[in-house]
ZADO-1210 file (C-alpha; in nm, 4 decimals, padded with zeros to 6 digits):
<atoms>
<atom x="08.9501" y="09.4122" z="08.0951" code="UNK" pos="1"/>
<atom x="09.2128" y="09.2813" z="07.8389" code="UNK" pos="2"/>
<atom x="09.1292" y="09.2451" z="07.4603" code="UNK" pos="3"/>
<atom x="09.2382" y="08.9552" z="07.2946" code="UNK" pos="4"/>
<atom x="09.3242" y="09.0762" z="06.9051" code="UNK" pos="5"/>
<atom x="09.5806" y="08.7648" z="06.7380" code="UNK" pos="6"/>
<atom x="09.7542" y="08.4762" z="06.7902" code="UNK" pos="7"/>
<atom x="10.0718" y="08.3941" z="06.6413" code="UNK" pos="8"/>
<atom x="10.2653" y="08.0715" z="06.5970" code="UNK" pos="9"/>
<atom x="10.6378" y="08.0410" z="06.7040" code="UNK" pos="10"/>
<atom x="10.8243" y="07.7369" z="06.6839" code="UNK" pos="11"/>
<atom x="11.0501" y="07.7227" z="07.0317" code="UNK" pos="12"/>
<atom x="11.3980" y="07.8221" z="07.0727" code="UNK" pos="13"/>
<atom x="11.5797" y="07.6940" z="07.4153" code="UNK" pos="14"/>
<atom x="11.8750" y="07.9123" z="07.5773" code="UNK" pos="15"/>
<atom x="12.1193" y="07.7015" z="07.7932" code="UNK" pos="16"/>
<atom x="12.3902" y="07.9711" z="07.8889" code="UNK" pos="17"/>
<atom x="12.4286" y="08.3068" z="07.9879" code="UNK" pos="18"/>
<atom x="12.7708" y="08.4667" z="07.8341" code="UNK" pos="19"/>
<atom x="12.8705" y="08.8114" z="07.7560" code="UNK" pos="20"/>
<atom x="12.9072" y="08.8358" z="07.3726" code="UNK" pos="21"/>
<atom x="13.0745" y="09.0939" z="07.1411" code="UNK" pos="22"/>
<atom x="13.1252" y="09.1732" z="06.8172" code="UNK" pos="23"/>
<atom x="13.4397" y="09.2159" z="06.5998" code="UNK" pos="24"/>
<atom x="13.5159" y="09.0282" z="06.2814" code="UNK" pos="25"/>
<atom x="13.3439" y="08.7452" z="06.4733" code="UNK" pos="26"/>
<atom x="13.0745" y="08.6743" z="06.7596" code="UNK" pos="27"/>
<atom x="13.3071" y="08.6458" z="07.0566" code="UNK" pos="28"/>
<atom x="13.2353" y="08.5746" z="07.4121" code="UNK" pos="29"/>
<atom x="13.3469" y="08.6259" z="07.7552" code="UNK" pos="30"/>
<atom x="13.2381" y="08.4055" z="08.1200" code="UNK" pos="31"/>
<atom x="13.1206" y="08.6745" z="08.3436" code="UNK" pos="32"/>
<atom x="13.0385" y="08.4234" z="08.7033" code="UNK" pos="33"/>
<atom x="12.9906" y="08.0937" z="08.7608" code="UNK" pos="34"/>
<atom x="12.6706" y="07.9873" z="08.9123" code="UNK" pos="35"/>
<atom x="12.8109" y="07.8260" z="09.2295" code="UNK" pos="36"/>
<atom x="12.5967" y="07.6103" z="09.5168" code="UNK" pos="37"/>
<atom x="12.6948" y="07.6995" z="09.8632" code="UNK" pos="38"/>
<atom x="12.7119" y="07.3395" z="09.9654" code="UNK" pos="39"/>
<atom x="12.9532" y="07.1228" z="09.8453" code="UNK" pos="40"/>
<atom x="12.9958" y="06.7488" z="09.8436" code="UNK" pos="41"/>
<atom x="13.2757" y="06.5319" z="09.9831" code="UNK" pos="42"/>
<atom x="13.4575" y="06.2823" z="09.7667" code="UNK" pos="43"/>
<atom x="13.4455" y="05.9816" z="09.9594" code="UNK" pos="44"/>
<atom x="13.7486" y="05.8104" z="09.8232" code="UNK" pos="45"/>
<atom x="14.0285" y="06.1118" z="09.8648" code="UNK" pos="46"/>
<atom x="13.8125" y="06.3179" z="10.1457" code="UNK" pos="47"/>
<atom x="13.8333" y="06.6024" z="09.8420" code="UNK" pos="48"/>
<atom x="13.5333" y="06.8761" z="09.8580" code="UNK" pos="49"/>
<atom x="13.3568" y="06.8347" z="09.4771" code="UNK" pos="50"/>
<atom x="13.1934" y="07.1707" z="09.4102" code="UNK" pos="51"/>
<atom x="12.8467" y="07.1771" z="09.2626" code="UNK" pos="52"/>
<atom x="12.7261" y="07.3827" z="09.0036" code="UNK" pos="53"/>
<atom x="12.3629" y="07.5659" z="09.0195" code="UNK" pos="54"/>
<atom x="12.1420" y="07.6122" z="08.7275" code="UNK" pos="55"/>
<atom x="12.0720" y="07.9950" z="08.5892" code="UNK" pos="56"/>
<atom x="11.6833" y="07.9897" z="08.4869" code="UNK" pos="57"/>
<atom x="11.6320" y="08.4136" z="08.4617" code="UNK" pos="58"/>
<atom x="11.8631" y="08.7063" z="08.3835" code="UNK" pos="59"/>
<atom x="11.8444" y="09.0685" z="08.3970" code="UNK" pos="60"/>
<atom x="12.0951" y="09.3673" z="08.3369" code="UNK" pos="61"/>
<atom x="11.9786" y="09.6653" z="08.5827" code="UNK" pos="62"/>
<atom x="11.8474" y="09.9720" z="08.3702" code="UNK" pos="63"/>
<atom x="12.0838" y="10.2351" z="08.4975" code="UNK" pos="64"/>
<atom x="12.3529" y="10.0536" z="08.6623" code="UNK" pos="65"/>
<atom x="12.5478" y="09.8628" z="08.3429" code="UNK" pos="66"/>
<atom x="12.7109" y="09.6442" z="08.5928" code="UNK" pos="67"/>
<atom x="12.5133" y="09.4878" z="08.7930" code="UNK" pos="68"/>
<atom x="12.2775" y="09.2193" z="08.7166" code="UNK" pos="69"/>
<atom x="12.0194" y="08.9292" z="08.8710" code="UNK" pos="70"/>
<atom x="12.0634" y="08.5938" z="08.7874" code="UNK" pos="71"/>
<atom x="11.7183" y="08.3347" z="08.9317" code="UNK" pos="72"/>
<atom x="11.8217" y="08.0077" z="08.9675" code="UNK" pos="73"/>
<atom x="11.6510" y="07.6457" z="08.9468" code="UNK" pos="74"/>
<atom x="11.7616" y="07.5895" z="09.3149" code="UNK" pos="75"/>
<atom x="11.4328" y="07.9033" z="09.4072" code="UNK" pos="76"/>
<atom x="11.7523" y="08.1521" z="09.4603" code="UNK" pos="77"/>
<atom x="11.8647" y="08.4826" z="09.3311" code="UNK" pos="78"/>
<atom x="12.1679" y="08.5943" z="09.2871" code="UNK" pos="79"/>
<atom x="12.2749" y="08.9858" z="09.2608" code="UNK" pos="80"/>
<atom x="12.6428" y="08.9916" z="09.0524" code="UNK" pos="81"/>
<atom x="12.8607" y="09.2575" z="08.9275" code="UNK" pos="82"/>
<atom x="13.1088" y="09.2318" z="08.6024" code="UNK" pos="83"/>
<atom x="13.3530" y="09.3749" z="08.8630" code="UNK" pos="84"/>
<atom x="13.3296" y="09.0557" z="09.0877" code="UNK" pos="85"/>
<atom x="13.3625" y="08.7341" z="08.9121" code="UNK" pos="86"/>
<atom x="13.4439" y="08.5189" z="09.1967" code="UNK" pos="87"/>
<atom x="13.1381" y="08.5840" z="09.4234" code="UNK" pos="88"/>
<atom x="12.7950" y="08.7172" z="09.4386" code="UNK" pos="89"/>
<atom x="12.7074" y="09.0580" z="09.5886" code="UNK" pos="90"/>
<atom x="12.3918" y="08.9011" z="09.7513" code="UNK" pos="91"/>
<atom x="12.2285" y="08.6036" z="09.7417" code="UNK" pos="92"/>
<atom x="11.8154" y="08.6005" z="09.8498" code="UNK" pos="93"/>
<atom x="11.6767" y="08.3112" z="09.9158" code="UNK" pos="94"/>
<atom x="11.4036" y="08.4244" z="09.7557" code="UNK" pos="95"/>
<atom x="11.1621" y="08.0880" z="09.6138" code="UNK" pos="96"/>
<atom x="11.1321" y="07.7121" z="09.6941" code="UNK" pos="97"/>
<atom x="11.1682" y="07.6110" z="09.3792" code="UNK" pos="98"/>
<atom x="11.2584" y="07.7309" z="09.0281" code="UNK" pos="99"/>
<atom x="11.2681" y="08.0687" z="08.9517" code="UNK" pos="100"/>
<atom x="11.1306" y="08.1427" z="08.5856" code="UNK" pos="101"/>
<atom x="11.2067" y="08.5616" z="08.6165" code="UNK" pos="102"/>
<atom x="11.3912" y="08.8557" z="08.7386" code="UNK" pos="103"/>
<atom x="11.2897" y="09.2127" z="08.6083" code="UNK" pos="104"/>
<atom x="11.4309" y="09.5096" z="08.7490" code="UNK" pos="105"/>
<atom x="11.1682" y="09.7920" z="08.7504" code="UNK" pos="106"/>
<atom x="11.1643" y="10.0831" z="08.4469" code="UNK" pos="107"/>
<atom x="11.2068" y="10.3749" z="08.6858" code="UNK" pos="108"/>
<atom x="11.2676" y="10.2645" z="09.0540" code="UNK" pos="109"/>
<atom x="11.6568" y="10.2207" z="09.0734" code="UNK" pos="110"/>
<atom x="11.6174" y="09.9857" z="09.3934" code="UNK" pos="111"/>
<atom x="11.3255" y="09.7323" z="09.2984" code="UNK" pos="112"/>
<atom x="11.3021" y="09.4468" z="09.0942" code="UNK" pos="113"/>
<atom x="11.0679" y="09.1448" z="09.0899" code="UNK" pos="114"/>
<atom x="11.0524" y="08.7760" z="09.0735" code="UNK" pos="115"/>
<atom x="10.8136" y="08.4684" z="09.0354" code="UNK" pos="116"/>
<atom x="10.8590" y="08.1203" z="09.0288" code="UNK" pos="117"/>
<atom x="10.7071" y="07.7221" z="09.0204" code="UNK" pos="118"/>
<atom x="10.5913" y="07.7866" z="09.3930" code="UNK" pos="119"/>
<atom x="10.3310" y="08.0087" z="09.2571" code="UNK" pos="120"/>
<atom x="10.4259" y="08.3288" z="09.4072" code="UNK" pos="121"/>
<atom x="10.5204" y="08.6947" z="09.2430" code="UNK" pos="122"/>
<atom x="10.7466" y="08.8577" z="09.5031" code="UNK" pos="123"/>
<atom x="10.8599" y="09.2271" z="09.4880" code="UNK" pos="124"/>
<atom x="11.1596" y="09.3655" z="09.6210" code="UNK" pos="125"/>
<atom x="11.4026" y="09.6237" z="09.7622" code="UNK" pos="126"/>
<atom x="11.7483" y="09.4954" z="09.6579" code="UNK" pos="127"/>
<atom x="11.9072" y="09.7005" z="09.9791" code="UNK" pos="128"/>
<atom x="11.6756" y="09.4404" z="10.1711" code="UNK" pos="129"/>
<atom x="11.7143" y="09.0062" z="10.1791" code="UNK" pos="130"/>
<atom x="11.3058" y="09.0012" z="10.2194" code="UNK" pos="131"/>
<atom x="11.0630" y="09.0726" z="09.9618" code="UNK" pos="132"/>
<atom x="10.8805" y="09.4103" z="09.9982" code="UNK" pos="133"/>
<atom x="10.5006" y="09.2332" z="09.8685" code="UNK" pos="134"/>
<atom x="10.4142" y="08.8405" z="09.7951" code="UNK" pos="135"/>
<atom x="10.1297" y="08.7704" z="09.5844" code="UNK" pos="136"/>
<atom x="10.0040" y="08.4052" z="09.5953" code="UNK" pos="137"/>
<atom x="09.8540" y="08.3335" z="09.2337" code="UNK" pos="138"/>
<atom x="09.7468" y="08.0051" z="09.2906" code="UNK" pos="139"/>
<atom x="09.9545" y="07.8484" z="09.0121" code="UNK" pos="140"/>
<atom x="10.2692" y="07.7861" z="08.8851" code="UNK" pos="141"/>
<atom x="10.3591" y="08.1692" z="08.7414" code="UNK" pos="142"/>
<atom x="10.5396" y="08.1454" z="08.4049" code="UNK" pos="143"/>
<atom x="10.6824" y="08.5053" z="08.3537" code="UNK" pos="144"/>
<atom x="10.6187" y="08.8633" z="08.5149" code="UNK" pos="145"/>
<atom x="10.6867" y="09.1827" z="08.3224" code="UNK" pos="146"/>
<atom x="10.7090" y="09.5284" z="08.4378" code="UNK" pos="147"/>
<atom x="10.4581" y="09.7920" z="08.2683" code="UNK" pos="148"/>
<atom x="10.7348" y="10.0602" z="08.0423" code="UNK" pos="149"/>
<atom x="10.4521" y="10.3494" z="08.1633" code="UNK" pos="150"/>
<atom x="10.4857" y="10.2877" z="08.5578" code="UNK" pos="151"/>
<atom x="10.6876" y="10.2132" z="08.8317" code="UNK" pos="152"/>
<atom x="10.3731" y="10.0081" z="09.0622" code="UNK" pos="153"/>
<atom x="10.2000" y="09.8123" z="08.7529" code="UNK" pos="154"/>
<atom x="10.3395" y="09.4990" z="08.6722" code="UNK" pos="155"/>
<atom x="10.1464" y="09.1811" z="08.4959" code="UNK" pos="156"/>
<atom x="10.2155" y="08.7912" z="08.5365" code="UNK" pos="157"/>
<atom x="10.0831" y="08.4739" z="08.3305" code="UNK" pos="158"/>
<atom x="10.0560" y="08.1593" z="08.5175" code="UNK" pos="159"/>
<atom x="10.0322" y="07.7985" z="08.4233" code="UNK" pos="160"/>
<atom x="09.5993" y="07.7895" z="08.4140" code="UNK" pos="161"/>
<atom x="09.6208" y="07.9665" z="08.1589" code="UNK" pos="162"/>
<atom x="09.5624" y="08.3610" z="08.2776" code="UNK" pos="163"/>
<atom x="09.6947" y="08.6742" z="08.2257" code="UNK" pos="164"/>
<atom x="09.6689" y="08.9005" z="08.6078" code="UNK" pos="165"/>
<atom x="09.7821" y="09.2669" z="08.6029" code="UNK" pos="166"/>
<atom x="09.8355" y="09.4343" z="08.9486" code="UNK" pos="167"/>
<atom x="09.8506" y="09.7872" z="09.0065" code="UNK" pos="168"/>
<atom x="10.0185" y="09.8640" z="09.3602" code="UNK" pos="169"/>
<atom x="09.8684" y="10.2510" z="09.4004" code="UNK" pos="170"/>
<atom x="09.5270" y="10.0989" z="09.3488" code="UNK" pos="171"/>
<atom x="09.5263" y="09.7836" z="09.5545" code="UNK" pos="172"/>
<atom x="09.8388" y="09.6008" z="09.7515" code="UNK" pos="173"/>
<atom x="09.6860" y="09.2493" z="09.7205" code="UNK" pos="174"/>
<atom x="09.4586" y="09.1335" z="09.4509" code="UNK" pos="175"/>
<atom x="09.5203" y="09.1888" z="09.0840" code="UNK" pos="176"/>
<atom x="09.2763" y="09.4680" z="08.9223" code="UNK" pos="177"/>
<atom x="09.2240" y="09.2251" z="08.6009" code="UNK" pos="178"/>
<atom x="09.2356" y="08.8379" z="08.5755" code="UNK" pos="179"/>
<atom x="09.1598" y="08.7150" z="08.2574" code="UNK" pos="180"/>
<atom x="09.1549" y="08.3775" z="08.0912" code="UNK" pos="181"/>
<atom x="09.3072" y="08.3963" z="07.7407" code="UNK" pos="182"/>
<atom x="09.4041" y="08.0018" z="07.6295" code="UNK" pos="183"/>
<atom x="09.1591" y="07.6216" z="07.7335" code="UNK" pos="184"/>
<atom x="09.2655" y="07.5603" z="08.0717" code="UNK" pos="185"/>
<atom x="09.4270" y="07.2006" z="08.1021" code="UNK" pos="186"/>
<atom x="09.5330" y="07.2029" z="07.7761" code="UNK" pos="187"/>
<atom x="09.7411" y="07.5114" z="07.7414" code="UNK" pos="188"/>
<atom x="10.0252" y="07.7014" z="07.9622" code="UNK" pos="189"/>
<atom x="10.0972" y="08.0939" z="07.9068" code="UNK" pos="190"/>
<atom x="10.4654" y="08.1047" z="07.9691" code="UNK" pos="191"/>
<atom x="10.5821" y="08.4301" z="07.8961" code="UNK" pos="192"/>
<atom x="10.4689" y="08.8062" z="07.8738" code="UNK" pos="193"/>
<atom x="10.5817" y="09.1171" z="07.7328" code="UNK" pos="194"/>
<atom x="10.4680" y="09.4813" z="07.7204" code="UNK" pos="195"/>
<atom x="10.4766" y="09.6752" z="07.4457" code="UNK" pos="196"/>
<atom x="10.7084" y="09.9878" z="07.4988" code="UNK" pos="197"/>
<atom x="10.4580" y="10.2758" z="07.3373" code="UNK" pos="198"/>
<atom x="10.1554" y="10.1007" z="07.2799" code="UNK" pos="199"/>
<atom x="09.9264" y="09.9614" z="07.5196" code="UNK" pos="200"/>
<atom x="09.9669" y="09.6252" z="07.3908" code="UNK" pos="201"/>
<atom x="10.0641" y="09.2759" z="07.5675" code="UNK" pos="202"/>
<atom x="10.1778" y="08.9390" z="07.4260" code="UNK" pos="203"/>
<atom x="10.1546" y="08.6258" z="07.6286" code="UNK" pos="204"/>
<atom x="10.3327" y="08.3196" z="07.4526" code="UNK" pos="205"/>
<atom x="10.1951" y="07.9430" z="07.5691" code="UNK" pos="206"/>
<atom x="10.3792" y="07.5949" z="07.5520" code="UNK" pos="207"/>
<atom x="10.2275" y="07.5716" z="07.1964" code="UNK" pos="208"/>
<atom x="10.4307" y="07.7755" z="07.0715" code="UNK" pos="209"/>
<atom x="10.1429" y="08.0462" z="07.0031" code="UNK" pos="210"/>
<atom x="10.1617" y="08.3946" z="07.0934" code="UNK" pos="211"/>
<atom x="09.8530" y="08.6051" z="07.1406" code="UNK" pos="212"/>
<atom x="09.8206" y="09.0054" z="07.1567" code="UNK" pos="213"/>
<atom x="09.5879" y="09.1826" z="07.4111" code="UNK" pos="214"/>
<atom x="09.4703" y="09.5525" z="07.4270" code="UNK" pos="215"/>
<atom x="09.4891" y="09.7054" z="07.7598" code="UNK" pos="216"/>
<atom x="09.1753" y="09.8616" z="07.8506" code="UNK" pos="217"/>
<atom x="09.1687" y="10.2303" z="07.9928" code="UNK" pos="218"/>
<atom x="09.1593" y="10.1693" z="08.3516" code="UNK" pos="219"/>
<atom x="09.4857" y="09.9104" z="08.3423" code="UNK" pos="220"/>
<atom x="09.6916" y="10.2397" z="08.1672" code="UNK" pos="221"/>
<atom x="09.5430" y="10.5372" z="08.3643" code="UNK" pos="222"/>
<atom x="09.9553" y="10.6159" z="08.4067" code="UNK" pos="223"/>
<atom x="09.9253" y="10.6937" z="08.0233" code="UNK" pos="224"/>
<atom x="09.7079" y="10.9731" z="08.0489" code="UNK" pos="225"/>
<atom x="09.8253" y="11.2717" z="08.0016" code="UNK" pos="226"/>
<atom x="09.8290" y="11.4344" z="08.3276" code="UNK" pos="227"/>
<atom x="10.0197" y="11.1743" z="08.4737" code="UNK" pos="228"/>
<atom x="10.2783" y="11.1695" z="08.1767" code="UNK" pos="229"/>
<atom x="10.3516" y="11.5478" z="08.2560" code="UNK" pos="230"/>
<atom x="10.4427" y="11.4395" z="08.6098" code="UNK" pos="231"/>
<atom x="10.7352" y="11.2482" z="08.4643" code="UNK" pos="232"/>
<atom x="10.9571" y="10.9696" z="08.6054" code="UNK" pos="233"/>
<atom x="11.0181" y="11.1339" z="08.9395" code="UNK" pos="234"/>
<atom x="10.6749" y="11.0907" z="09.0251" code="UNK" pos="235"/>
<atom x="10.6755" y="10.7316" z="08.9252" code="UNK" pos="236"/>
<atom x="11.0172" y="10.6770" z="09.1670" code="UNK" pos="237"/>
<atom x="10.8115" y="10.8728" z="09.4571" code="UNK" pos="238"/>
<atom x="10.5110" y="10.6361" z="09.4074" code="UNK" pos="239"/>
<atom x="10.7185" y="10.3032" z="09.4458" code="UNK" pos="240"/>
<atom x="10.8937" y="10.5017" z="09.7357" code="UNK" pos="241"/>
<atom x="10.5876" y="10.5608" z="09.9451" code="UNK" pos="242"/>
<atom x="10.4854" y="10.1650" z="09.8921" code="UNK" pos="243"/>
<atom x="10.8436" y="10.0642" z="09.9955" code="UNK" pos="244"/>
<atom x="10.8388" y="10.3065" z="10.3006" code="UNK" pos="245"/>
<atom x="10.4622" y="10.1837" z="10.3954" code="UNK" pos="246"/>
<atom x="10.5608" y="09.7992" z="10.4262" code="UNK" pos="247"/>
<atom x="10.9111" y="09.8520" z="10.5544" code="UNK" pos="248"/>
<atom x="10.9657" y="09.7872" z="10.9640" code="UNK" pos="249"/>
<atom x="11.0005" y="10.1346" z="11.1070" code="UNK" pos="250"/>
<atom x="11.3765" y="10.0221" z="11.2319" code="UNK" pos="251"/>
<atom x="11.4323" y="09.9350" z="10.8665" code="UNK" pos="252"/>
<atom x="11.3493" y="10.2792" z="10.7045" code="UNK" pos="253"/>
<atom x="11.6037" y="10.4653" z="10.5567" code="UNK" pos="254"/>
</atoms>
């Protein structure tokens, strides 16, 4: 169950660019890669290659790793990319057929990160890997996915109809343990999501510009309780380890 509490109104603010910025006397910034296309197109006149430019849609620094970073692209791809290498991608997963709305690396679990797109699917993977570890069909176009701060398996996603689905991997591997409908369905589209870091709190912001807060009931935060706290983040990293090892091809295991 998931409490709606408030709903907020945000006017929209649109980011066209990804650039590394820093601060001296001024706001300064630096290119870190260009978002290339693998194919590229011949100039008919000349017989001259013209090199196409993709379109960066999601971002995400990894947690521990300062340099490396996921960049989801309009074109359904990811791209894994290094400050180190400007000129090329580390990996490229063709991960969606069609735009990709976010990347999230997960809180504790140094290998995983997830993904969800247009083509209404929520994909989960092992970055070591170029398939996805778990795809969850959610029967929409899915807006933004977020990664629970209090464990490495619970994740929630909010999809274009208008609801709010939180999955929790230890408990079931294929249906969401809470689908709720928080906005009129037709009329509004939930866009983005965000947990809150201590409390057990979500926001969900909508085409509208609104934003509206939801409680988390007990059973969607059992990883809060204090038992499992004292376990600490190791426990978390072994949980998302057993999942990986469980849907990985025995020649694949490492």
């Amino acid at each position: 169950m998931i409490r709606k509490y408030e709903v907020f109104k945000f006017y929209p603010v649109h980011l066209t660019l990804i650039l590394k910025y820093f601060l001296q006397s001024e706001l300064h910034y630096t290119d870190i890669i260009t978002l290339k296309m693998n194919a590229s197109q011949s100039n008919e006149g000349d017989g001259s290659k013209l090199e196409s430019l993709g379109c960066g849609t999601a971002f995400d620094f990894h947690k521990t790793t300062d340099y490396l970073f996921l960049v989801g692209t309009e074109e359904g791809k990811i791209h894994k990319c290094s400050k180190a290498y400007s000129s090329q991608f580390l990996t490229t997963f063709q991960a969606h057929h069609m735009a990709v709305y976010a990347v999230k690396w997960n809180h504790f679990h140094p290998k995983t990160f997830i993904s969800c797109s247009a083509d209404w699917t929520v994909k989960v993977w092992d970055h070591t890997y170029n398939e996805p570890m778990f795809t969850f069909d959610l029967n929409n176009s899915v807006g933004d996915v977020a990664w629970a701060p209090y464990a490495s398996t619970v994740f929630a996603a909010v999809t274009a109809d208008g609801k709010v689905h939180v999955y929790d991997l230890v408990i079931n591997k294929y249906e969401p343990i809470c689908e709720q409908s928080i906005v009129a369905k037709k009329k509004t589209k939930l866009t983005h999501l965000s947990f809150n870091p201590i409390h057990p709190l979500v926001i969900a912001g909508d085409d509208r510009g609104y934003v509206s807060s939801l409680k988390l009931s007990p059973n969607l935060r059992k990883a809060t309780a204090p038992k499992e706290k004292a376990k600490g983040p190791e426990n978390e990293i072994a949980k998302m380890d057993k999942l990986l090892s469980l849907v990985r091809e025995p020649s694949e295991k490492k």
